[in-house]
VOKOL-286251 format. One record per residue (C-alpha): residue in three letters; y negated, z, x. Coordinates in steps of 0.001 Angstrom, whole numbers, plus 524288, in hexadecimal, padded with zeros to 5 digits. Layout:
// residues N
AlaYZX
...
// end
This chain:
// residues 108
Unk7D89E7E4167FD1E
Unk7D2E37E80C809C1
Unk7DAA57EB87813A9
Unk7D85B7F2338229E
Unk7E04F7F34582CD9
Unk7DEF27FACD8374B
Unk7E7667FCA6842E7
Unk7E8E180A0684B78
Unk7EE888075A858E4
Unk7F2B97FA758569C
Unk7ED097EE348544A
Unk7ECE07E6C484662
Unk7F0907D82184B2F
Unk7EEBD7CD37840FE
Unk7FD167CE4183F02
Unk7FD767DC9A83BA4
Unk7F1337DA4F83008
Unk7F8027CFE0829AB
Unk804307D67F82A04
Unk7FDBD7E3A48235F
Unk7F6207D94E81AF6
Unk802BA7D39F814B2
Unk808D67DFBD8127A
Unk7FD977E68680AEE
Unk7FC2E7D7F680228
Unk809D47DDF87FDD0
Unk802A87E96E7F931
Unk7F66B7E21A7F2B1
Unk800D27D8F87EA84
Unk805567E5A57E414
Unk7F8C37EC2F7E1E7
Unk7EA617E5D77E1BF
Unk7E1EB7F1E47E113
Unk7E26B7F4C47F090
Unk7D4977F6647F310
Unk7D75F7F675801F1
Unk7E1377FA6A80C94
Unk7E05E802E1819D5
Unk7EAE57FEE48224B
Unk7ECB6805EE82F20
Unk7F6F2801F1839AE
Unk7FA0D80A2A84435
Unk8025A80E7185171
Unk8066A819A5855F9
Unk8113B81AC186045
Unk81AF18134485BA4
Unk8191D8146884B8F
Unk810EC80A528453C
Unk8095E80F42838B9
Unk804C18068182D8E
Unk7FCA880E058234B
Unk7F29C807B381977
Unk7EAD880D7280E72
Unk7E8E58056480100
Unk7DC11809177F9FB
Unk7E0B2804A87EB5F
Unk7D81B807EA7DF0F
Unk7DB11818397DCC5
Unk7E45E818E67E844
Unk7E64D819AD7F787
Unk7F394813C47FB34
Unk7F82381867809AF
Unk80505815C281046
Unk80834814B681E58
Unk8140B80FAB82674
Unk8196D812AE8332F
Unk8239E80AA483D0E
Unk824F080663849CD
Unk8231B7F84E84550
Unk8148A7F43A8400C
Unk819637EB1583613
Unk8233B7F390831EE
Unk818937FD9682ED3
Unk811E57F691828AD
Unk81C1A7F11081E15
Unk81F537FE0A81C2F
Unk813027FF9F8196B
Unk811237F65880FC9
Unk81E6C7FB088090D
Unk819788086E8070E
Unk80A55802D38022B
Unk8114F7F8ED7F925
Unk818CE805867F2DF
Unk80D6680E3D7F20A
Unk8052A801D37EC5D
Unk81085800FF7E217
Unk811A980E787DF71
Unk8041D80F997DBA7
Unk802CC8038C7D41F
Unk80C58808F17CA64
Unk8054E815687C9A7
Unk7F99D80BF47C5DA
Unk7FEF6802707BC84
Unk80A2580CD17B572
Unk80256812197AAB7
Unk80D8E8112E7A140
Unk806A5815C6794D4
Unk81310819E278BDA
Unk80E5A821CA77FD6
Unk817F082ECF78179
Unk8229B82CC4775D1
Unk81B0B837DF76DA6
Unk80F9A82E4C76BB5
Unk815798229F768FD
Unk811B58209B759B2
Unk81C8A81C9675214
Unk81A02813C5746EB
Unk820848121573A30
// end
């Protein structure tokens, strides 16, 4: 998975990547076809915003996060990504394929 992150007013210390890092692995353990990930941390005034976009195959994934705490953000972040992630991986892999009862073929 590739992953960019970008910072808007602030600065993205060493610290900051590997904490963004460890959060997404969260999201790669659940689901493997994340072609790559935009994530964009930002300031303004007081609020701290986290937001990414996942590129998976057939689907954009975007969430975002706010707080006054950058950390905080951003495991809110993750919480909402690790939902959406979910959510769509059983919309993938639930193809149920239950004959209707009126084609079931009864035999004798």
């Amino acid at each position: 998975m590739n992953l960019n992150i970008n910072g808007h007013h602030l600065e993205v210390t060493p610290a900051i990547r590997n904490y963004v890092i460890e959060k997404l692995d969260r999201v790669k353990r659940h689901f493997d076809h994340v072609i790559d990930a935009s994530v964009t941390l930002s300031v303004v005034k007081l609020v701290q915003k986290a937001e990414v976009t996942l590129h998976a195959k057939g689907k954009d994934i975007h969430a975002e996060a706010h707080d006054e705490d950058m950390y905080a953000a951003i495991d809110a972040l993750a919480d909402k990504l690790d939902r959406q992630v979910l959510r769509h991986k059983d919309k993938i892999t639930n193809h149920s394929h239950i004959p209707p009862k009126h084609m079931v073929i009864e035999s004798e």
